[in-house]
N, C-alpha and C positions, 0 to 999 in steps of 0.2 A: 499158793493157797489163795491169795489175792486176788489173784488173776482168775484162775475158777471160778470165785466168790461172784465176784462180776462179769464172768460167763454167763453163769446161773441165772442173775439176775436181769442181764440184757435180754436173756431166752424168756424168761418172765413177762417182762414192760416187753415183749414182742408180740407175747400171748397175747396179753391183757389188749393192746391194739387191735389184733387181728378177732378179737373176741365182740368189737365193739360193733361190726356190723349186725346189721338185722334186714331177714328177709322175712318176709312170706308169700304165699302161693297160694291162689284161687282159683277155680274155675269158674269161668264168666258166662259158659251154657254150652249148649250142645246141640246138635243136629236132629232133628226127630226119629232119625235111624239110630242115633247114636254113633255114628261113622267119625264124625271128628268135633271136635274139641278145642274151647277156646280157653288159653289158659294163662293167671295174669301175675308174673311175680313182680313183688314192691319190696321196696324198703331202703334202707341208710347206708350210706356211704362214706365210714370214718374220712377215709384218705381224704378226699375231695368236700369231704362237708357238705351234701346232698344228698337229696331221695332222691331215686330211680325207680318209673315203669318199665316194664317188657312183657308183651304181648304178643303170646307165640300160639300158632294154632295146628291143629295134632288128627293126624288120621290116624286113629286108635284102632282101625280094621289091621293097617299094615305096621305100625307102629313107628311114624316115620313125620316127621315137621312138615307143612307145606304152610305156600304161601312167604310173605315177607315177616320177619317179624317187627312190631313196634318198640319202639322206643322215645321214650322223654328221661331227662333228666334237669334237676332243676336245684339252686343253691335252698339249706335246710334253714335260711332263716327263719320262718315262722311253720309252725307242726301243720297249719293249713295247707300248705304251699305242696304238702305228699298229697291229698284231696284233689287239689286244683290238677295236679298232673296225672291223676287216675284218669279225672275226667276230661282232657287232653288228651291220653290215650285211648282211651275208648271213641274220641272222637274221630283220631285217626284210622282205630280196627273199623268203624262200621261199614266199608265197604267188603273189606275180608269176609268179618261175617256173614252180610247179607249174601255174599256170592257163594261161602260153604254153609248158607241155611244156618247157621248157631244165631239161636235166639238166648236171652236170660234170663 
């Protein structure tokens, strides 16, 4: 019964960790055909204790990645430091973009 007990509850305090990330997902503009798509998820990283960008960009004609995608990742000491890294990413998408035309 014990042992259960403390099954349960490890499944729990496992949830509860796995629960604590947070992402979201933007779109950063589009192509004036509308052909592909630049697309920006962010957000928290219990394990590691930092935000992460990724900036990935999308031919919605064929519905298929191209291009490299970006990435930063950076420790979550202060809530700015997810800000400073958007905009680090975005520094390093703007040649991607300009090459598949997404403006924002």
């Amino acid at each position: 019964m014990i042992k259960s007990s403390l099954l349960i509850l490890g499944l729990f305090l496992s949830k509860m960790a796995i629960s604590s990330e947070h992402q979201m997902i933007d779109t950063l503009g589009a192509s004036p055909k509308g052909q592909y798509v630049a697309l920006e998820e962010y957000g928290y990283k219990a394990q590691t204790h930092s935000y992460y960008v990724k900036i990935k960009f999308m031919n919605v004609w064929k519905q298929n990645y191209v291009g490299s995608p970006i990435e930063v990742e950076v420790p979550a000491s202060r809530k700015s430091f997810l800000n400073e890294a958007r905009a680090k990413a975005r520094v390093l998408a703007k040649e991607q973009l300009s090459t598949l035309g997404i403006s924002g």
